[in-house]
ROKOLFI-728567 format. One record per atom (N, C-alpha, C, O, CB): residue number from 1; residue in three letters; atom name; x, y, z. Coordinates in pm, 1 decimal, decimal comma, m for minus. Glycine has a CB too. Layout:
<rs>
NUM_ALA_CA_X_Y_Z
...
</rs>
This chain:
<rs>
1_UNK_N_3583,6_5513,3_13342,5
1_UNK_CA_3719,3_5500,4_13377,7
1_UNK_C_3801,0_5589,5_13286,1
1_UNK_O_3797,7_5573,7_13164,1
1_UNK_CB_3763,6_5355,8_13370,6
2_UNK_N_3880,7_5691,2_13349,8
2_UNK_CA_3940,8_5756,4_13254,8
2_UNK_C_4065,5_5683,7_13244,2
2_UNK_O_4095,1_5602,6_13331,9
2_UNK_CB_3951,7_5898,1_13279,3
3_UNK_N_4156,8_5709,4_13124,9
3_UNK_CA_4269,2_5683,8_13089,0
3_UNK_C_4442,3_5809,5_13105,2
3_UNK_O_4499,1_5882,8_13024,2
3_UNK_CB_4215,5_5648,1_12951,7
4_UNK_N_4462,6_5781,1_13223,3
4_UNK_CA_4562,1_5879,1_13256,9
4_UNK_C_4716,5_5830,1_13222,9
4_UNK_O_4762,1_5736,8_13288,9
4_UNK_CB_4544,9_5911,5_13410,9
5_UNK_N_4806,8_5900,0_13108,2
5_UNK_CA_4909,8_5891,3_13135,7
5_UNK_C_4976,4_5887,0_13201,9
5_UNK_O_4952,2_5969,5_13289,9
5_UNK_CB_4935,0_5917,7_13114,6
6_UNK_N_5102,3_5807,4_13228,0
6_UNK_CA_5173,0_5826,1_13332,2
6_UNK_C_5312,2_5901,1_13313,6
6_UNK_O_5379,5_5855,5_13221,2
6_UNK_CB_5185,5_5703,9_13385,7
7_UNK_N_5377,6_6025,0_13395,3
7_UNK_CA_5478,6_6075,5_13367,2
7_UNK_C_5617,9_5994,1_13316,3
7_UNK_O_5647,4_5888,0_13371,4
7_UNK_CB_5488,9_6141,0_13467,8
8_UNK_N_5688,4_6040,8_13225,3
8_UNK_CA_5774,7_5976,6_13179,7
8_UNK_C_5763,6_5914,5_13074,0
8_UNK_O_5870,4_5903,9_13013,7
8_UNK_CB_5806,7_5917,6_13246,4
9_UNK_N_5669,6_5864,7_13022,0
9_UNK_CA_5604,8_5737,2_12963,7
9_UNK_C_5680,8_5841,5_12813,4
9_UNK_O_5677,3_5964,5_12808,1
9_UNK_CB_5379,9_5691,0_12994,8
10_UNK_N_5734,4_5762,8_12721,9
10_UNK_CA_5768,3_5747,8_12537,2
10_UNK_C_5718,4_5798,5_12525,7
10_UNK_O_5773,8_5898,9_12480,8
10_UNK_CB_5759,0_5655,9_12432,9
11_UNK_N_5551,5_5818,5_12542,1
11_UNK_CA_5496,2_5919,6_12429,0
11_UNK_C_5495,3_6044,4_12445,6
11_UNK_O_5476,7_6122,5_12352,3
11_UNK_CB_5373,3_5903,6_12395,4
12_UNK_N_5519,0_6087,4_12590,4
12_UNK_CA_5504,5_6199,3_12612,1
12_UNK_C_5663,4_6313,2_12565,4
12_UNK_O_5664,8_6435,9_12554,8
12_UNK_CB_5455,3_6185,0_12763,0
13_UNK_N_5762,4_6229,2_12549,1
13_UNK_CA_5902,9_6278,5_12551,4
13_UNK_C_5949,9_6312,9_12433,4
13_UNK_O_5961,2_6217,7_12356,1
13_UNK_CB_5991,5_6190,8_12601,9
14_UNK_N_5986,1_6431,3_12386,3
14_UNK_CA_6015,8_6422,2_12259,1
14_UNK_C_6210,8_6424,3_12288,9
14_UNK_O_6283,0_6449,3_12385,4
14_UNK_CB_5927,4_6565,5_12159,9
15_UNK_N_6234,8_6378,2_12128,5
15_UNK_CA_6384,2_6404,7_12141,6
15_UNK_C_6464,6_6508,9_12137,9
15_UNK_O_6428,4_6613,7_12084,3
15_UNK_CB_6434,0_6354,2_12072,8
16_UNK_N_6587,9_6493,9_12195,9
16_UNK_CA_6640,8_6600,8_12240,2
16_UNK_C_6712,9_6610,5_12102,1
16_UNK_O_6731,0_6508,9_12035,0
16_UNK_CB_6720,2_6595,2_12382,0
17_UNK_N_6759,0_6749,2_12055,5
17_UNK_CA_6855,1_6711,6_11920,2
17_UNK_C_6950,9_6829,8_11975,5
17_UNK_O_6915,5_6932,0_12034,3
17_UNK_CB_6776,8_6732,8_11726,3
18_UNK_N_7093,7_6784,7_11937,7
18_UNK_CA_7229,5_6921,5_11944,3
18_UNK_C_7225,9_6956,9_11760,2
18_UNK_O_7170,8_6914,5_11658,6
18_UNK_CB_7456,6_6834,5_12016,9
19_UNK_N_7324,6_7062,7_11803,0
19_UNK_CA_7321,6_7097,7_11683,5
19_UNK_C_7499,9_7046,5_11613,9
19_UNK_O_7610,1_7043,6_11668,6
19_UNK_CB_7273,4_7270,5_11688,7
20_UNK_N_7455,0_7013,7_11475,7
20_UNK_CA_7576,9_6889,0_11477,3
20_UNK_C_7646,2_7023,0_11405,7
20_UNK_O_7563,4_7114,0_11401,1
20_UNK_CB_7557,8_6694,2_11371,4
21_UNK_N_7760,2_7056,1_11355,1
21_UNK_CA_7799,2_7118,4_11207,3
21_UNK_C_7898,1_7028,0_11118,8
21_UNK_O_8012,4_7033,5_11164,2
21_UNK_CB_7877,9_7267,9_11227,6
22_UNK_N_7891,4_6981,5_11054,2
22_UNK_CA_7934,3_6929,1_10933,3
22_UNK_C_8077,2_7029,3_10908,7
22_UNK_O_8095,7_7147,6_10937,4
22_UNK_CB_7803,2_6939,7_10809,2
23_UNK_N_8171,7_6922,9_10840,3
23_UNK_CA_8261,7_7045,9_10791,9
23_UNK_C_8305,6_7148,5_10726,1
23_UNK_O_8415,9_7202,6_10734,5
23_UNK_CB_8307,3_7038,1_10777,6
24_UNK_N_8205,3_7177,5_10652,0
24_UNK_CA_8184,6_7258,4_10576,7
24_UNK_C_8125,4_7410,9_10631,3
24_UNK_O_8162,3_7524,9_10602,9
24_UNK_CB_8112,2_7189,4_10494,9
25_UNK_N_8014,6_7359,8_10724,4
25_UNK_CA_7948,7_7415,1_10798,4
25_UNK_C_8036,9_7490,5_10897,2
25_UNK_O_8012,0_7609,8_10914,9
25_UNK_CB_7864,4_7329,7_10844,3
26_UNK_N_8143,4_7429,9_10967,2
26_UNK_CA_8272,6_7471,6_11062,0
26_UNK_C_8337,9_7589,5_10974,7
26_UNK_O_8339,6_7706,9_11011,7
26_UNK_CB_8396,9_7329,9_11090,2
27_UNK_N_8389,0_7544,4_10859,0
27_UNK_CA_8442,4_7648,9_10729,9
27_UNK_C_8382,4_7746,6_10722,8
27_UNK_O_8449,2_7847,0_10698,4
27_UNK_CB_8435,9_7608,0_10593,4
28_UNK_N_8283,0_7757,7_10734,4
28_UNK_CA_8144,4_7896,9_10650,2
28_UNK_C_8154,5_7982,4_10766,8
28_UNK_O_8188,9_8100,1_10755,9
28_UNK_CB_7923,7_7840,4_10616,6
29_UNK_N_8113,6_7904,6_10926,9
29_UNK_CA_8158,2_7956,2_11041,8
29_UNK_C_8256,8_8047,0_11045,3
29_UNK_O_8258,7_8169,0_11029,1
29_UNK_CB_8189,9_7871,2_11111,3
30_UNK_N_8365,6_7939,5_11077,0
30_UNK_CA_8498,9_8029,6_11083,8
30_UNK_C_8544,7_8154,3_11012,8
30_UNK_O_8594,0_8255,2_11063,2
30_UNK_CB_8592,0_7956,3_11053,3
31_UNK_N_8512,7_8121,8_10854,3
31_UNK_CA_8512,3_8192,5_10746,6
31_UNK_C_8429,6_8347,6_10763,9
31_UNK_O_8487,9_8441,0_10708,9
31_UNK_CB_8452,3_8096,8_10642,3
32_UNK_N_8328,2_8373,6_10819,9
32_UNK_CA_8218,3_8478,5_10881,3
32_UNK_C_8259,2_8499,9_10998,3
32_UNK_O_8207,8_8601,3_11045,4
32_UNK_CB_8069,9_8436,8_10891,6
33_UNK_N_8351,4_8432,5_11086,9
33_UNK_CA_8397,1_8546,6_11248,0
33_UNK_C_8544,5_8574,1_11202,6
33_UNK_O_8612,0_8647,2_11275,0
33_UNK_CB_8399,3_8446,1_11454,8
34_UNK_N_8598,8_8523,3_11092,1
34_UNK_CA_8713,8_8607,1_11041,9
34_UNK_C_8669,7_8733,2_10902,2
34_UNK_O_8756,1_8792,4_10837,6
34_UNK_CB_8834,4_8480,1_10982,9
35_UNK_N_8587,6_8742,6_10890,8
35_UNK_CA_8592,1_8851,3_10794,3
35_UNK_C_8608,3_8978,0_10808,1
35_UNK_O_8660,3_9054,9_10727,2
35_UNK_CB_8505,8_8854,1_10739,0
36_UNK_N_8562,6_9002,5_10914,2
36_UNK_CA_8553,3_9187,8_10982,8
36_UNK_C_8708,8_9194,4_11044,1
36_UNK_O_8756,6_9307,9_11044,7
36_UNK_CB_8400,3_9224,0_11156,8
37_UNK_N_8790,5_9091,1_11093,9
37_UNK_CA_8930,7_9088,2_11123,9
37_UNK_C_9026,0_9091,2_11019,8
37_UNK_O_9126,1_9158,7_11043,8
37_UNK_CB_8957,6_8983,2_11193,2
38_UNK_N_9018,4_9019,3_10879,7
38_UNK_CA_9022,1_9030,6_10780,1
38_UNK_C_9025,7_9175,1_10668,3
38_UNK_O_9119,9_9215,5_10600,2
38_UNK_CB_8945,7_8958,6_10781,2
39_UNK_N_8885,2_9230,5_10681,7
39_UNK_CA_8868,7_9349,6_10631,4
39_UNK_C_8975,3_9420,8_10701,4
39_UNK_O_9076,9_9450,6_10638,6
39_UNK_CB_8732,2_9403,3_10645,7
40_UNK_N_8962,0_9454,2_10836,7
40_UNK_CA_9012,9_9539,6_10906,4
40_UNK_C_9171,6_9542,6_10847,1
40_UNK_O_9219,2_9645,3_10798,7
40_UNK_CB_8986,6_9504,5_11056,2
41_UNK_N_9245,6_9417,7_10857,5
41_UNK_CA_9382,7_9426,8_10821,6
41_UNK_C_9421,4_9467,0_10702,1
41_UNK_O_9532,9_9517,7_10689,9
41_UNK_CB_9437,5_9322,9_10835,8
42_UNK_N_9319,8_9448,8_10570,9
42_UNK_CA_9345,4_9500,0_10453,6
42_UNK_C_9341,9_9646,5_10429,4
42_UNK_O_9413,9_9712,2_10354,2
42_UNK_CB_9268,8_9443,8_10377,1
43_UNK_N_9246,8_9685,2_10505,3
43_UNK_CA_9190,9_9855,9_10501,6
43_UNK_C_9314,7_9925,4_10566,5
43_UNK_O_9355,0_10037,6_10535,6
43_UNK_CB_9026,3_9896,8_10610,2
44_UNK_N_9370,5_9841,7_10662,6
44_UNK_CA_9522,4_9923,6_10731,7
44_UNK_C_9623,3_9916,6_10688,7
44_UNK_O_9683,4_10023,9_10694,0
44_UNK_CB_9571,8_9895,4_10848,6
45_UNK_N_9668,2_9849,9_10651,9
45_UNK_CA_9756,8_9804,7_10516,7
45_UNK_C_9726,2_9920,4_10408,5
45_UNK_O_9802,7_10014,4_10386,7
45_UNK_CB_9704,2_9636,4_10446,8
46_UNK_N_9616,8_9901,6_10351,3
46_UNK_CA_9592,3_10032,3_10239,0
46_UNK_C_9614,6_10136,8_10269,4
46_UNK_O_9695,6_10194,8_10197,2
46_UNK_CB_9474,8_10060,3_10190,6
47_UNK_N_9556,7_10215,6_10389,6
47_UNK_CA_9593,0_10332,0_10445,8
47_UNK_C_9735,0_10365,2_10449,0
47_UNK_O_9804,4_10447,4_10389,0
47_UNK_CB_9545,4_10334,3_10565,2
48_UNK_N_9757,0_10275,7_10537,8
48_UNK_CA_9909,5_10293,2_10566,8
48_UNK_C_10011,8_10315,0_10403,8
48_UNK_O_10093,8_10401,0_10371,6
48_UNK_CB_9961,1_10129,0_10662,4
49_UNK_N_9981,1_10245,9_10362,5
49_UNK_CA_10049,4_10217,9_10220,9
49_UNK_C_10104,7_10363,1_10170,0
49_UNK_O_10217,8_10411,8_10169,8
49_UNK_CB_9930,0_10149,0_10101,1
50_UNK_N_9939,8_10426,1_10114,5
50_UNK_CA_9940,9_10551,9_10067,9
50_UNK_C_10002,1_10642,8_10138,3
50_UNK_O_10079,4_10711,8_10071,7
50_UNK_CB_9832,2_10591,2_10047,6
51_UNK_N_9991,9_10678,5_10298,5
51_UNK_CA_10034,3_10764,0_10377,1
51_UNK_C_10166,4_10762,7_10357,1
51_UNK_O_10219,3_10870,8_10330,9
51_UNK_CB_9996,3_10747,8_10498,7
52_UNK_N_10252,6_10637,5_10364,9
52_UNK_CA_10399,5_10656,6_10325,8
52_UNK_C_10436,4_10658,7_10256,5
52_UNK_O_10559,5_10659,7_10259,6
52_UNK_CB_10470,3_10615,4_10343,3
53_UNK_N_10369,0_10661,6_10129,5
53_UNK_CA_10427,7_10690,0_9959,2
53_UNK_C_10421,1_10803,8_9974,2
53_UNK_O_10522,6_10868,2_9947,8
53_UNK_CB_10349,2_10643,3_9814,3
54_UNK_N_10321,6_10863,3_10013,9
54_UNK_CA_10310,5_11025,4_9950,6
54_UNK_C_10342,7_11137,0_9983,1
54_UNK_O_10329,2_11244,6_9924,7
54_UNK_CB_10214,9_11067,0_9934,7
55_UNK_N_10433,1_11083,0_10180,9
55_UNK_CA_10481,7_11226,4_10226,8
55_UNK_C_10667,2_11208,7_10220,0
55_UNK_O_10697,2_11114,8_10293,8
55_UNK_CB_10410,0_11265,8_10416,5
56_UNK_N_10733,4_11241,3_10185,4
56_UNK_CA_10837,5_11278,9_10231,7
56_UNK_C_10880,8_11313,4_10308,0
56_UNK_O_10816,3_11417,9_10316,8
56_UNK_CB_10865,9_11316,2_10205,3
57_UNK_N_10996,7_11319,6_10444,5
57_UNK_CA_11011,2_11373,5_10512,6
57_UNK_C_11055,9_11505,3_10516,1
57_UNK_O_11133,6_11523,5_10422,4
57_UNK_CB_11046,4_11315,4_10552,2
58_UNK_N_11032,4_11653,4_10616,9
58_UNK_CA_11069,5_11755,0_10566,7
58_UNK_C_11165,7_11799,3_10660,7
58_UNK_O_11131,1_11809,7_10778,4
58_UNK_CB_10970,1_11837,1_10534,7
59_UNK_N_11322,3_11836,8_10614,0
59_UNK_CA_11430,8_11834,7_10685,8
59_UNK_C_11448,5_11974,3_10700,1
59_UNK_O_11443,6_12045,0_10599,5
59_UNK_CB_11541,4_11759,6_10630,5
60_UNK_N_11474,4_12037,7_10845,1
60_UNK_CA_11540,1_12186,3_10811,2
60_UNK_C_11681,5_12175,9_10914,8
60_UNK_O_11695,3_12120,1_11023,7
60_UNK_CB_11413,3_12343,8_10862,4
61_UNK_N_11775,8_12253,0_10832,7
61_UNK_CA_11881,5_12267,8_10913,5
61_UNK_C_11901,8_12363,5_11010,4
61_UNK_O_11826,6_12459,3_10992,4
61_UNK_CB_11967,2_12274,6_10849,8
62_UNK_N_11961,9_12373,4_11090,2
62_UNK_CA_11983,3_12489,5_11223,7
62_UNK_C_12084,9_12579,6_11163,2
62_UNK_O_12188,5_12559,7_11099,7
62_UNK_CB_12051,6_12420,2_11389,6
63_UNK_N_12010,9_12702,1_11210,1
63_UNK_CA_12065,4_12793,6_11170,9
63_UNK_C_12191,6_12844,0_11266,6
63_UNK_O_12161,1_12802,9_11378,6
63_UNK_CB_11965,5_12877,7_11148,1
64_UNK_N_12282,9_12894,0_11273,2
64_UNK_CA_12397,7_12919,3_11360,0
64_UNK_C_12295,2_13029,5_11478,9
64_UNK_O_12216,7_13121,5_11455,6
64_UNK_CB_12556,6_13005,5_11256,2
65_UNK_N_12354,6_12950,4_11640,3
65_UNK_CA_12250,8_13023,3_11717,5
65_UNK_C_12073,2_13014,6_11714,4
65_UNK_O_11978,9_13083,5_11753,3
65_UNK_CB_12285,4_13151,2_11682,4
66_UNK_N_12093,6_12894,0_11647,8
66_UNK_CA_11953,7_12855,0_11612,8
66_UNK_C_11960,6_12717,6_11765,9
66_UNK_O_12054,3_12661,2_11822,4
66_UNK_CB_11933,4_12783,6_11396,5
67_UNK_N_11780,5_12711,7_11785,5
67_UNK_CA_11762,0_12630,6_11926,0
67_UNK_C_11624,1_12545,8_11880,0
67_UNK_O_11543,6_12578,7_11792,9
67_UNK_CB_11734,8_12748,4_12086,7
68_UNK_N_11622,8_12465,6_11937,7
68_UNK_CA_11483,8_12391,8_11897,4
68_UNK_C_11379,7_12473,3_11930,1
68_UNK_O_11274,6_12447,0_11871,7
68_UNK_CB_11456,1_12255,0_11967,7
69_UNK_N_11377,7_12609,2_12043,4
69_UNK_CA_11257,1_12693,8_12019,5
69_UNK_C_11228,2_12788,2_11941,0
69_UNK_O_11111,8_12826,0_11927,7
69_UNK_CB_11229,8_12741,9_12100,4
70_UNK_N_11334,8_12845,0_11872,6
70_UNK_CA_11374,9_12943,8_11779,4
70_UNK_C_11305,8_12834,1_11629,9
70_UNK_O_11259,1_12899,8_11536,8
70_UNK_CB_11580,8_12986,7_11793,2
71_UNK_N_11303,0_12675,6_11615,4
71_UNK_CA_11292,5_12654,7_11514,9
71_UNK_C_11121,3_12578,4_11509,3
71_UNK_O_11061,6_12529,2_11413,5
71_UNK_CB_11423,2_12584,2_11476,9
72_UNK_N_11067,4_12599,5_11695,0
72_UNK_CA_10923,6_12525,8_11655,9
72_UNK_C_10860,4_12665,5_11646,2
72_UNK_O_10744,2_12642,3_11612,5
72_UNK_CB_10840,0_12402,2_11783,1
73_UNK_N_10879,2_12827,7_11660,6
73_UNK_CA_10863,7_12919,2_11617,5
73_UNK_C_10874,0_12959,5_11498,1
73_UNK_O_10850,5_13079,4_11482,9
73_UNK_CB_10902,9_12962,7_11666,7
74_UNK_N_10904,0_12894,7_11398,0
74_UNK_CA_10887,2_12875,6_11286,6
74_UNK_C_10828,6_12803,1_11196,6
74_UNK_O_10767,6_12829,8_11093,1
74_UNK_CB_10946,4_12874,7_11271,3
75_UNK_N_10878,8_12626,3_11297,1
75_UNK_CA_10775,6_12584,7_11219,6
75_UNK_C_10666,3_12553,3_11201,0
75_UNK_O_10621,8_12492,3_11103,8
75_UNK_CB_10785,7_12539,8_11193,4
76_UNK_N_10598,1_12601,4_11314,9
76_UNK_CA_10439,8_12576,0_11354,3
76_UNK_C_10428,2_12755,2_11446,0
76_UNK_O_10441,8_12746,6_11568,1
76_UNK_CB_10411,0_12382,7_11494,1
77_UNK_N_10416,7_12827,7_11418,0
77_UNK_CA_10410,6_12955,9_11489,2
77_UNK_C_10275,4_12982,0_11529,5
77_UNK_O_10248,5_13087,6_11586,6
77_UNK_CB_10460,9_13069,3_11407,8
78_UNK_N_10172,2_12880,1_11500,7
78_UNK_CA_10018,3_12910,0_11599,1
78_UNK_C_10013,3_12794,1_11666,8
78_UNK_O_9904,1_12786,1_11723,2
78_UNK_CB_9855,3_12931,9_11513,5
79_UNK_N_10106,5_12665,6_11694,8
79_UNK_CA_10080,0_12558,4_11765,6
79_UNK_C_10166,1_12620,8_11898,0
79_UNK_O_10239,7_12718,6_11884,8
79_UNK_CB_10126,9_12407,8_11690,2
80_UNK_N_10146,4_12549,0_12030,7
80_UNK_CA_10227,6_12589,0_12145,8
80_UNK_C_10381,3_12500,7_12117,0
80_UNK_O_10398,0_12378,7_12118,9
80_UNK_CB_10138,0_12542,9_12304,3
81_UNK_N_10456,1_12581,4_12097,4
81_UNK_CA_10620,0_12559,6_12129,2
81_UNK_C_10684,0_12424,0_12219,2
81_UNK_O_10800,3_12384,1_12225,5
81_UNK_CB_10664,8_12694,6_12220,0
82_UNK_N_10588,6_12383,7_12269,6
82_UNK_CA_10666,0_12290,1_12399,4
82_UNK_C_10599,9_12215,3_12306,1
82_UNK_O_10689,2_12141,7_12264,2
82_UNK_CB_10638,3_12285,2_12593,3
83_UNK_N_10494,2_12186,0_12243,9
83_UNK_CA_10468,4_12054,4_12207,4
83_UNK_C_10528,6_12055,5_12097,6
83_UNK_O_10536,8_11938,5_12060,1
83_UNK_CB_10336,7_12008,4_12200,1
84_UNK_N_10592,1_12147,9_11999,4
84_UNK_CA_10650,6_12138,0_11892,2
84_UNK_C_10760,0_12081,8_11901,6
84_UNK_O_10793,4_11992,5_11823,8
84_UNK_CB_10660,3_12234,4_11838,9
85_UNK_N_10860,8_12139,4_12033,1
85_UNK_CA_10969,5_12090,9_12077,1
85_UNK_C_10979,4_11963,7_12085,3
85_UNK_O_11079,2_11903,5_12045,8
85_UNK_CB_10995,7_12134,7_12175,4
86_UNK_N_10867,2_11901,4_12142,7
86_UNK_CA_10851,3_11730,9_12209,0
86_UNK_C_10864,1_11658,4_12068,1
86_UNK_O_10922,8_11555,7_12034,1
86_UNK_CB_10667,3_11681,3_12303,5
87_UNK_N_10790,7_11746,0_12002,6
87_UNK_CA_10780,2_11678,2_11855,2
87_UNK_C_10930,4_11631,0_11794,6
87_UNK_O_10988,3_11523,5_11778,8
87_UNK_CB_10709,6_11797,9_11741,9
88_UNK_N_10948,6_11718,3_11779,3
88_UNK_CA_11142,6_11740,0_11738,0
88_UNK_C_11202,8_11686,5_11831,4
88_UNK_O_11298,8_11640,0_11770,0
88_UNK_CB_11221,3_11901,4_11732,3
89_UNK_N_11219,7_11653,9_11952,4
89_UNK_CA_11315,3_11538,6_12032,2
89_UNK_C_11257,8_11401,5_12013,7
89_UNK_O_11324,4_11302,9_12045,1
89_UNK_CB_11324,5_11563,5_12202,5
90_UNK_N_11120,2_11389,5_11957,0
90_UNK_CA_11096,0_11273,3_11979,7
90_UNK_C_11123,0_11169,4_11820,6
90_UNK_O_11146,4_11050,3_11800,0
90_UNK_CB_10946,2_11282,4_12045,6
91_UNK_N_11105,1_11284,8_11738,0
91_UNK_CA_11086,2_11223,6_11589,7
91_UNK_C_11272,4_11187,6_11525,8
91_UNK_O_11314,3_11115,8_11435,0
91_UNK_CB_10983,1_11376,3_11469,5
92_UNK_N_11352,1_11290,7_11641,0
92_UNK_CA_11452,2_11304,8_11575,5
92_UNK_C_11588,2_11190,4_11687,0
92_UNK_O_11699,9_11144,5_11663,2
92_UNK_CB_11470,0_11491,6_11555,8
93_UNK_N_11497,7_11188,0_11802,0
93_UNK_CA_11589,7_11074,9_11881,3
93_UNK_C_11692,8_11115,9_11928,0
93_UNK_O_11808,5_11075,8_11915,3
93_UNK_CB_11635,9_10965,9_11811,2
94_UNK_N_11629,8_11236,1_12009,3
94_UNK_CA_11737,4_11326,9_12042,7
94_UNK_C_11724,9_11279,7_12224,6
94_UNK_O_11624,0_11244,4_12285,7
94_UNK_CB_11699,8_11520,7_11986,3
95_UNK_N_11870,3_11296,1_12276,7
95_UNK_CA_11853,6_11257,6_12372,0
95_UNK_C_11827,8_11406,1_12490,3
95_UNK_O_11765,8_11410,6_12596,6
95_UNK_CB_11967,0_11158,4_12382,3
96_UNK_N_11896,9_11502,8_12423,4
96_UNK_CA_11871,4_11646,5_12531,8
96_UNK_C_11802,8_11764,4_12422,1
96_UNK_O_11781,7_11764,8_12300,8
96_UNK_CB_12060,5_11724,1_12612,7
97_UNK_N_11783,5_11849,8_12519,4
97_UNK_CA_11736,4_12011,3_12371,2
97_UNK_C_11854,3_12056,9_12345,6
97_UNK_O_11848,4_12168,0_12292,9
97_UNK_CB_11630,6_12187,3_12424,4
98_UNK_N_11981,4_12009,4_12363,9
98_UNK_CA_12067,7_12105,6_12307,8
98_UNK_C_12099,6_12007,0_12152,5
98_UNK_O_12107,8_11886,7_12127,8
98_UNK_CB_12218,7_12145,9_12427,3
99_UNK_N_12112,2_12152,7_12060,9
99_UNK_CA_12168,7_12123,2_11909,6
99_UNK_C_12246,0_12200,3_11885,4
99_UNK_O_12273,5_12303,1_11947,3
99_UNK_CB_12086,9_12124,7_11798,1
100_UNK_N_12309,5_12140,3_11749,6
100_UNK_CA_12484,3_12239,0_11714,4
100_UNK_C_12402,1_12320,9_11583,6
100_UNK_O_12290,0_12282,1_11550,7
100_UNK_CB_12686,6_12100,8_11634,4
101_UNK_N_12450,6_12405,3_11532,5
101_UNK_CA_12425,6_12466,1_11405,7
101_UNK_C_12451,1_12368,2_11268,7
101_UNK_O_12519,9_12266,2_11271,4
101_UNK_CB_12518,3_12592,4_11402,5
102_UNK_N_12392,1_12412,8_11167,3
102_UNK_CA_12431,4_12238,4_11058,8
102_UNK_C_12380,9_12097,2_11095,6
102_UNK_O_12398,4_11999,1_11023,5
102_UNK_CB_12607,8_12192,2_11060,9
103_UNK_N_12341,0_12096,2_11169,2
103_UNK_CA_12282,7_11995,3_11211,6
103_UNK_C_12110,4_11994,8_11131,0
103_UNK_O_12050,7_12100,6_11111,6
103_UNK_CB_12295,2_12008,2_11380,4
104_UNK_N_12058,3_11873,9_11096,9
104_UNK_CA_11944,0_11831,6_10999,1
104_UNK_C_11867,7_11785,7_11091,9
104_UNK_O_11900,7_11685,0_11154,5
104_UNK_CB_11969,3_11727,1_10881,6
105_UNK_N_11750,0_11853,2_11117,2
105_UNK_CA_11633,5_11775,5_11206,6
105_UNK_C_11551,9_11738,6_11118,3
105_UNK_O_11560,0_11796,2_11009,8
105_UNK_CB_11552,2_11853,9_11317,0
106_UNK_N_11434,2_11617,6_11138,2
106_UNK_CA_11331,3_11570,7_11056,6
106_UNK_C_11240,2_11637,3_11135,1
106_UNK_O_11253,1_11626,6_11257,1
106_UNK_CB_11311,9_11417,6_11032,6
107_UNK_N_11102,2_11739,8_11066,2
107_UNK_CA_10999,2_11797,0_11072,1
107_UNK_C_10900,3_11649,1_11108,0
107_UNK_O_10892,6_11546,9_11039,7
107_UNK_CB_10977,2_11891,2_10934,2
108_UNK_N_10833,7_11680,0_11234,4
108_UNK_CA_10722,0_11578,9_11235,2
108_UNK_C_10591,7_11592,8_11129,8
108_UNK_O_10574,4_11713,2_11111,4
108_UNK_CB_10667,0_11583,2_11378,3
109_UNK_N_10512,5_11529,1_11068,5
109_UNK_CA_10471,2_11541,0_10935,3
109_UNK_C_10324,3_11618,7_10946,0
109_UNK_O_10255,9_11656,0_10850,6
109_UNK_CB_10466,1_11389,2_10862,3
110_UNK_N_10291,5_11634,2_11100,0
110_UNK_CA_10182,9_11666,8_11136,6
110_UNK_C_10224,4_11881,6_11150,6
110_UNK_O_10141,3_11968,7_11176,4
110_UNK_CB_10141,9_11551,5_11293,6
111_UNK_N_10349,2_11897,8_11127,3
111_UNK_CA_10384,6_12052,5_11141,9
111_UNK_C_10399,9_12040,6_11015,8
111_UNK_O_10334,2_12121,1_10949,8
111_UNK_CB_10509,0_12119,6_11234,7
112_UNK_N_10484,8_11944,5_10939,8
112_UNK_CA_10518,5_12002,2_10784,7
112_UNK_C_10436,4_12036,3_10714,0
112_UNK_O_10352,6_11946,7_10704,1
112_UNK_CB_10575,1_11928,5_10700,6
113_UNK_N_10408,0_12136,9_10645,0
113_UNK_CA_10324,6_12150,1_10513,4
113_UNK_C_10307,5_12291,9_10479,8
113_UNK_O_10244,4_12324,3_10379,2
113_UNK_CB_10180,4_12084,1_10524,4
</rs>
């Protein structure tokens, strides 16, 4: 006579276990999917920091009969002109291309140097 288990039966079932975390455990968690978000904000912050300590802005005035193409011809004379221009209406919050003479534009920082 053999001896056959029957399905279901205690012995055959082991227990099921979840995984609990303790609170500490939640902390260490949390603590490790904020670190790379963390880093990230400090490293931009730093960057940033230095970048605006160390440039000044570089102002040139218009010369009488002077035009915003007459002055991205100067100040970038191997970059293309229209984007120099865009540069200078955009940095300076200008609403048209026309300018008066005496007038102070801010150099975008990527032409200055």
């Amino acid at each position: 006579m053999s001896i056959a288990a029957a399905p279901g039966t205690a012995a055959l079932q082991q227990p099921r276990t979840r995984l609990r975390l303790t609170r500490r455990g939640r902390v260490v968690f949390t603590g490790l999917a904020a670190l790379p978000l963390l880093v990230g904000v400090v490293l931009a912050a730093l960057n940033g920091g230095a970048a605006s300590a160390d440039a000044s802005p570089t102002i040139v005035t218009v010369p009488a009969g002077g035009s915003l193409w007459s002055l991205a011809g100067e100040i970038a004379p191997e970059d293309d002109p229209r984007d120099v221009v865009a540069g200078l209406v955009a940095a300076n919050g200008l609403e048209s291309f026309s300018i008066r003479a005496g007038e102070q534009l801010v150099v975008p920082a990527h032409y200055a140097g």
